[in-house]
C-alpha positions in Angstrom: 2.2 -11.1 9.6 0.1 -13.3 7.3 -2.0 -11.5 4.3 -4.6 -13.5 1.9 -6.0 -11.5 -0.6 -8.7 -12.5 -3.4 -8.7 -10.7 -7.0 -10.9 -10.8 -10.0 -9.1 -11.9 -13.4 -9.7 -8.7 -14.6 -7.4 -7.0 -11.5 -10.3 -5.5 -9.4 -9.2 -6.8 -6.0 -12.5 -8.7 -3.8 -11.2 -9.1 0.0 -8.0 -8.9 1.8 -7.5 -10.5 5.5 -4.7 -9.4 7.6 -3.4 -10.3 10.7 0.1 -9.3 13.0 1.7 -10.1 16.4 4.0 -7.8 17.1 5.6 -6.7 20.5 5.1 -2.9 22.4 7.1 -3.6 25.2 5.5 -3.7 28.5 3.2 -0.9 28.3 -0.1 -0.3 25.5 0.2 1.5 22.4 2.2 -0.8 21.0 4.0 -2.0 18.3 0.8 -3.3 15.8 -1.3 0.4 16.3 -0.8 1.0 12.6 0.3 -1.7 10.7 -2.3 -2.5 9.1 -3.4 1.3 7.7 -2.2 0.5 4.5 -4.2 -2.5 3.8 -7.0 -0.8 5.1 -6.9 2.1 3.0 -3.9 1.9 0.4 -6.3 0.0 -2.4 -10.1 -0.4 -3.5 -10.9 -3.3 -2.1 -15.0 -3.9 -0.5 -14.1 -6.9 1.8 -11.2 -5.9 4.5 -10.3 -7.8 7.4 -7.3 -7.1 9.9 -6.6 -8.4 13.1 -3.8 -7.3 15.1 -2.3 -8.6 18.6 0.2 -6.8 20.7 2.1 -9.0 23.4 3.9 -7.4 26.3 7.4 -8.5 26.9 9.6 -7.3 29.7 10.6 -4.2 27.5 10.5 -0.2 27.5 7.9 1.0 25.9 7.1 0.8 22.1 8.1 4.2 20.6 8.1 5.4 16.7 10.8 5.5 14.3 10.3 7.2 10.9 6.6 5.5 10.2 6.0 3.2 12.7 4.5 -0.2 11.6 4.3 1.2 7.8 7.6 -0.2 6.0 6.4 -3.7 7.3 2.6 -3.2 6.0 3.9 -2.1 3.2 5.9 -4.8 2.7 3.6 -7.3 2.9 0.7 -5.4 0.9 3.2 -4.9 -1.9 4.3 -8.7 -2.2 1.1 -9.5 -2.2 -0.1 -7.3 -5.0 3.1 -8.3 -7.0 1.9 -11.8 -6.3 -1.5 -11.6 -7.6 -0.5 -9.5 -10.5 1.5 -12.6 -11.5 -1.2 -15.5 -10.6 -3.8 -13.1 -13.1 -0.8 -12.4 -15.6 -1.4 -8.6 -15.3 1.5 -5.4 -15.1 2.0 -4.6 -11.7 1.7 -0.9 -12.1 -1.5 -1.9 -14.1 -3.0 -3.9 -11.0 -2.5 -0.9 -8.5 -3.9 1.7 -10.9 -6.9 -0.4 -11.6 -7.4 -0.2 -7.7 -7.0 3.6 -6.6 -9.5 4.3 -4.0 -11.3 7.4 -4.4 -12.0 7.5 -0.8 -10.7 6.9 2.4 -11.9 3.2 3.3 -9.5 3.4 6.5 -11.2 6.6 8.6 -14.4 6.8 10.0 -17.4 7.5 7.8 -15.5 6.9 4.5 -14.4 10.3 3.7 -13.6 11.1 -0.1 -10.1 12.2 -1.2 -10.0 15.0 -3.7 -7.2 13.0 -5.4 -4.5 11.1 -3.8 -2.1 11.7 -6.8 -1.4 8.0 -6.8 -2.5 7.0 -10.3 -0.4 10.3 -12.3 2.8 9.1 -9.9 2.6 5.5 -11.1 1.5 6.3 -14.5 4.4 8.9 -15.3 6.6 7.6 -13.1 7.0 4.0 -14.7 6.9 6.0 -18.5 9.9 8.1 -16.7 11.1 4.9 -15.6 11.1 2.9 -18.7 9.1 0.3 -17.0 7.6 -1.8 -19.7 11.3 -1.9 -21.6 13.0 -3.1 -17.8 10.9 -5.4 -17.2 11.1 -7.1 -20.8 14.9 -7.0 -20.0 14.6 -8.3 -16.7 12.9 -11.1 -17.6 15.0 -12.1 -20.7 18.0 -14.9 -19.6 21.2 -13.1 -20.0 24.3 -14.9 -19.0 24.7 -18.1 -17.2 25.9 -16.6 -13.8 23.9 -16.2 -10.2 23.4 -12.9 -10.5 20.2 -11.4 -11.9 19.0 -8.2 -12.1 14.9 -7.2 -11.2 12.9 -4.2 -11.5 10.5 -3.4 -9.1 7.8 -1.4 -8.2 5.8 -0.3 -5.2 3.3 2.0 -3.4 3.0 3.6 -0.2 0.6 6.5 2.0 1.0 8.1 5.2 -1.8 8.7 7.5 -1.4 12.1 8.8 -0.5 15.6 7.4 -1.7 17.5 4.5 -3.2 14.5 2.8 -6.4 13.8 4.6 -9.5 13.5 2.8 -11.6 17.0 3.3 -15.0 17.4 3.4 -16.0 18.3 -0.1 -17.0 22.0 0.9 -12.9 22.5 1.5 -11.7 20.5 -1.2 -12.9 23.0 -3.4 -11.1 26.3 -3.5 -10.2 29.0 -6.1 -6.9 31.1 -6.0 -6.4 34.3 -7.6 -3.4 35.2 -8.9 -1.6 39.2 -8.6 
């Protein structure tokens, strides 16, 4: 996988360019079909570019395991944003709120999202966390020994289920209560 990515100094991301060669065995549908969904759609970003190539090897067939070709998207879309919220000296919680999508920039025809509940789970998660205070602590030198200790942080979203974007005449609904 290789991932370049471009951001303002202000933390509003400007293009990402993806590409993967990955392996599906000896048959299509292979192991790249999703990899790149979460650069695709994870973040606000207006310039997106992924490439992905599949080469057959004399292999079974490619089949999923628990979110196939997401942990290593994820990966890579996470380091990166970890990166860049370093090289512009901005919170890395901060850079990933600043760049919620408020649509789906990954499915056909942009649909919106009537809230992907990714800015209150970062927000109140890292104040639950004590985020600001652990990462003060991480950075500060303690001890002369190899070890170290880290904080991190990261973000994720799965493509199918009860998540989808909905037109917005079903996104709106009232419910009465007994």
């Amino acid at each position: 996988m290789q991932l370049k990515a471009g951001v303002k100094k202000d933390g509003t991301l400007t293009a990402m360019e993806f590409s993967c060669i990955a392996t599906g065995g000896a048959y299509p549908a292979g192991g790249t079909s999703l990899v790149d969904w979460l650069i695709r759609d994870l973040y606000l970003c207006p310039n997106v570019k992924t490439e992905m190539k599949d080469f057959y090897i004399n292999a079974g067939p490619a089949r999923p395991f628990r979110a196939p070709g997401h942990p290593q998207g994820a990966w890579a879309l996470e380091q990166m944003m970890d990166a860049l919220a370093e090289k512009i000296g901005m919170d890395p919680v901060e850079l990933r709120v600043k760049n919620i999508p408020s649509y789906s920039q990954g499915r056909e025809g942009n649909p919106p999202y009537t809230t992907t509940g990714l800015k209150e789970c970062l927000v109140e998660g890292a104040k639950a966390f004590g985020w600001e205070e652990a990462r003060k602590q991480s950075h500060s030198p303690k001890g002369s020994g190899h070890m170290r200790k880290g904080v991190g942080m990261a973000s994720c979203l799965w493509f199918a289920g009860g998540g989808n974007p909905l037109p917005l005449r079903l996104s709106r609904f009232s419910r009465t209560e007994a």
